[in-house]
C-alpha positions in Angstrom: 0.0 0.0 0.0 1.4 3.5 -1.2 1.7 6.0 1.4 -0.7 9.0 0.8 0.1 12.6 0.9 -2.8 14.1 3.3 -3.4 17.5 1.6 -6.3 18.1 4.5 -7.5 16.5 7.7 -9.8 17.8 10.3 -9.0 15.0 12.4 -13.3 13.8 12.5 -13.4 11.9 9.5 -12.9 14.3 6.5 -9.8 13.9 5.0 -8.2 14.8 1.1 -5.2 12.7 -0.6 -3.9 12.9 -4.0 -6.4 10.5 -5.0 -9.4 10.6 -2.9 -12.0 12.4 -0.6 -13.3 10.7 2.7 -15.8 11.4 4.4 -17.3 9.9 7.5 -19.4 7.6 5.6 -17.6 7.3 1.9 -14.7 8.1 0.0 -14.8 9.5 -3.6 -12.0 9.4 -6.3 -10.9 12.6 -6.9 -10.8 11.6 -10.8 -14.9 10.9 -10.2 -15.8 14.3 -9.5 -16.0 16.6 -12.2 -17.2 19.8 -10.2 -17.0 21.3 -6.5 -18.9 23.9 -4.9 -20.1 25.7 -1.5 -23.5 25.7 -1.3 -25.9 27.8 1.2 -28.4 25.7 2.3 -31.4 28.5 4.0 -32.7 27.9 6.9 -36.5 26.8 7.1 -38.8 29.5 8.6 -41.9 27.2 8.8 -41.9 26.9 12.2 -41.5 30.1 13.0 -44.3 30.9 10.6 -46.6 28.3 12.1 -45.9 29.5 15.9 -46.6 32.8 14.9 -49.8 31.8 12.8 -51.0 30.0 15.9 -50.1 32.9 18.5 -52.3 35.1 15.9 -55.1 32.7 16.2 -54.7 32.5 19.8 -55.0 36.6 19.8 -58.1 36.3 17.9 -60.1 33.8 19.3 -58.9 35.3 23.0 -60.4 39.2 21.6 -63.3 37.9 20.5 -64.4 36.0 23.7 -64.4 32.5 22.5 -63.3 31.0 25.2 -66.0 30.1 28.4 -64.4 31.3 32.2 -63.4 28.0 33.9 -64.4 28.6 37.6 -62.8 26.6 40.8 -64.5 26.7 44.1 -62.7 25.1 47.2 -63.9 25.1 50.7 -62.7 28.9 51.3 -61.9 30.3 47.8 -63.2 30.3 44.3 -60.8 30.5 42.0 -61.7 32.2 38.4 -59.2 31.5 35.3 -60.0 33.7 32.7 -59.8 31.9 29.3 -59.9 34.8 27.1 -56.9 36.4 28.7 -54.9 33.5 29.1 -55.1 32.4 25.2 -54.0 36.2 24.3 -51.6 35.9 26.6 -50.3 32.8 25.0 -50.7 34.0 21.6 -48.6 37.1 22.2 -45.7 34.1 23.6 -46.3 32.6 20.5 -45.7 34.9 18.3 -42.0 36.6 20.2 -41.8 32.8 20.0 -42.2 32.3 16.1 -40.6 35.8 15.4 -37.2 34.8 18.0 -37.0 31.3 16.2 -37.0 33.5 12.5 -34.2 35.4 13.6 -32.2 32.8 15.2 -32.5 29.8 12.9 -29.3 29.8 11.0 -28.3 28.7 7.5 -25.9 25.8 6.7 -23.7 25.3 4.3 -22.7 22.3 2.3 -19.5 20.7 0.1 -21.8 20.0 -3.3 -19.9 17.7 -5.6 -20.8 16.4 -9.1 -19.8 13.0 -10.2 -21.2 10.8 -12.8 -23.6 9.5 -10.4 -25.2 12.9 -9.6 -24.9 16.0 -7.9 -23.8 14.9 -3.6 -23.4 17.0 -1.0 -21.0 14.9 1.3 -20.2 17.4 4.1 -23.2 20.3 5.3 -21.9 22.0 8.4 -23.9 25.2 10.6 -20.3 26.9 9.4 -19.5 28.6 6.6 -15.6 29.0 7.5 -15.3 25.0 7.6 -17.5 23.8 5.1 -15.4 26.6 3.0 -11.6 25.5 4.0 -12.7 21.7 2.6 -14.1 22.7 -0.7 -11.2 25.1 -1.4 -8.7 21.9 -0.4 -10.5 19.6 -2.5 -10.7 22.7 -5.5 -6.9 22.8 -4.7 -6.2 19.0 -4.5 -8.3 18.1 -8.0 -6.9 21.1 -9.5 -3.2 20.3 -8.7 -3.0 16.5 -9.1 -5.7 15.1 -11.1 -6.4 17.8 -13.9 -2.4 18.3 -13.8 -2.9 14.4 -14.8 -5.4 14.3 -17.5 -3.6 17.2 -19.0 -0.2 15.7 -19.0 -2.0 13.1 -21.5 -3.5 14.6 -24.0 -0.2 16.5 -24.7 1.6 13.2 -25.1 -1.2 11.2 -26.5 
């Protein structure tokens, strides 16, 4: 077995030789992939949107009195919850709720590769500086080695 010269290493998995990617779960010839790119992958806002559709409702239905008074009665007290109140109160949670999870939901990013069986996307990562230091190591790596390569013979051929 050759020894391979490790061009990058993260030391969890991902790793680039002359010849091939790894991954956690696969390697991939470097010759096999024809294209490499950093993709942005956006974050969903659905639940955000549905919390806040729901604290809306809540609003609603609390304004317009929808709600009957549930009433407790113990030997000394009687205890009165107001419905109405308490389902504006929880829609108005809801929607900070919805509105904080739309600000705070973050993109990820992803190493997209093309090889003749399809588009992969091998490595997706919360950050943008990692996902961005392996697909300019594997740019680098195809670039120097295996294009260098295919070049090399179609001059001599």
């Amino acid at each position: 077995m050759k020894n391979e010269e490790i061009i990058y290493t993260d030391g969890h998995g991902v790793k680039i030789t002359r010849d091939k990617f790894y991954t956690e779960k696969q390697a991939y010839n470097l010759d096999g992939i024809t294209n490499v790119n950093l993709q942005r992958i956006p974050a969903s806002k659905v639940p955000g949107v549905s919390l806040f559709i729901l604290g809306f409702l809540g609003i609603v239905l609390g304004s317009m009195e929808m709600f009957t008074d549930l009433t407790y009665t113990t030997e000394e007290a009687i205890y009165l919850i107001d419905s109405n109140m308490l389902s504006i109160g929880l829609g108005v949670a809801l929607i900070f709720g919805g509105i904080l999870w739309m600000i705070v939901a973050k993109d990820k990013y992803a190493v997209e590769i093309r090889t003749a069986e399809g588009d992969k996307r091998p490595i997706i990562s919360k950050s943008r500086e990692y996902v961005a230091h392996i697909a300019g190591s594997l740019k680098k790596a195809y670039y120097r080695y295996v294009k260098k390569e295919k070049v090399e013979t179609v001059i001599v051929s």
